[in-house]
C-alpha positions as CSV (number, residue, x, y, z in Angstrom):
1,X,5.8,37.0,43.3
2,X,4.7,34.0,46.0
3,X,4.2,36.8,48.2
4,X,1.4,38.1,46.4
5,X,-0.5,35.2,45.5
6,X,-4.2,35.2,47.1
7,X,-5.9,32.3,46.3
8,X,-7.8,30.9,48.9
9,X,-7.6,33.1,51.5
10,X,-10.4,35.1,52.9
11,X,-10.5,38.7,52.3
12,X,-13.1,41.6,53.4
13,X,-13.2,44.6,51.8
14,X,-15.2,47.0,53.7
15,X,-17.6,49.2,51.5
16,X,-17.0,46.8,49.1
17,X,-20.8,46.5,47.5
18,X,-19.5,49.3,45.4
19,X,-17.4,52.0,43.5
20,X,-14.0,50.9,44.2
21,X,-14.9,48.4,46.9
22,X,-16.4,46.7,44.6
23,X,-13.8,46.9,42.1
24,X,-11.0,45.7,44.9
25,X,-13.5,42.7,45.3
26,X,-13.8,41.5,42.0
27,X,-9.7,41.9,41.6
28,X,-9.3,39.7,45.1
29,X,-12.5,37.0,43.7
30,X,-10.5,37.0,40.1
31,X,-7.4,36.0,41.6
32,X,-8.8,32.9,43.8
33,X,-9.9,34.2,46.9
34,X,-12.8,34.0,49.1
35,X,-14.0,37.4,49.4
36,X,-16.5,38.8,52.2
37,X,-18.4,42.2,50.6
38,X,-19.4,44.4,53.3
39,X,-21.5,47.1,53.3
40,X,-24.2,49.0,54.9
41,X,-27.2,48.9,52.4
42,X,-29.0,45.1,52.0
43,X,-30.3,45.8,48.3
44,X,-26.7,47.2,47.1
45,X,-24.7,44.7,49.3
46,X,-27.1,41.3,47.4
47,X,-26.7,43.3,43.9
48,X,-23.1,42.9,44.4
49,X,-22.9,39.6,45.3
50,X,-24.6,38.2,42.7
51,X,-23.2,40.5,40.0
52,X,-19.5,38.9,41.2
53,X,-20.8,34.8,41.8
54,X,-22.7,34.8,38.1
55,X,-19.0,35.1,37.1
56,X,-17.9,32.2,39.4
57,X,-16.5,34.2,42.3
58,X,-16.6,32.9,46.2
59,X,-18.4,35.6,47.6
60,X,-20.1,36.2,51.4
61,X,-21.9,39.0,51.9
62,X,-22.2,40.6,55.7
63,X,-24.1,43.8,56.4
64,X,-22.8,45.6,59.0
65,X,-21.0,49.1,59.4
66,X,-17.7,49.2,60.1
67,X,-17.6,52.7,62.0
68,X,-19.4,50.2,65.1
69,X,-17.0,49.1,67.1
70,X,-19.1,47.3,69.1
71,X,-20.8,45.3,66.0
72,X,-17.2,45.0,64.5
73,X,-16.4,43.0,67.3
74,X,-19.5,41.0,67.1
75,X,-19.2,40.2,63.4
76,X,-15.7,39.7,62.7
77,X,-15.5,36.6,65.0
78,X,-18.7,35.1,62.9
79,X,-17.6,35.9,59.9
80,X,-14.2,33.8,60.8
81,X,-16.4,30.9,61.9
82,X,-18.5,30.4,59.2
83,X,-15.9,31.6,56.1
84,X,-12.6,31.4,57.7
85,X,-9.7,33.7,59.0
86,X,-9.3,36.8,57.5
């Protein structure tokens, strides 16, 4: 089961500040990994950031929409820099 084993890498989940977004987050954050929310709404995207790290999770939060190319490529190689490779 090596192959499955997620700790400490860096995972986005797109749409992730909630429904099953969210729920995918806090499975990746549970199992040792550094997870990046994303989402498109500032108040929902800080609500589920804070909801995951009062349970000790390593979470980033990045608004942007993925449907913009153009911004996709602008925040993907930021993200990288300051959290790491996805």
């Amino acid at each position: 089961m090596d192959h499955f084993d997620v700790k400490d890498k860096v995972v986005l989940i797109t749409g992730s500040s909630r429904g099953i977004g969210h729920i995918l987050a806090s499975g990746f954050a549970s199992a040792g990994s550094r997870v990046i929310l994303n989402g498109t709404n500032q108040e929902t995207l800080d609500t589920a950031g804070h909801k995951l790290k009062k349970v000790g999770a390593n979470v980033y939060g990045y608004l942007f929409d993925v449907t913009d190319y153009v911004l996709v490529e602008k925040m993907i190689p930021q993200i990288e820099n300051e959290v790491g490779a996805i």
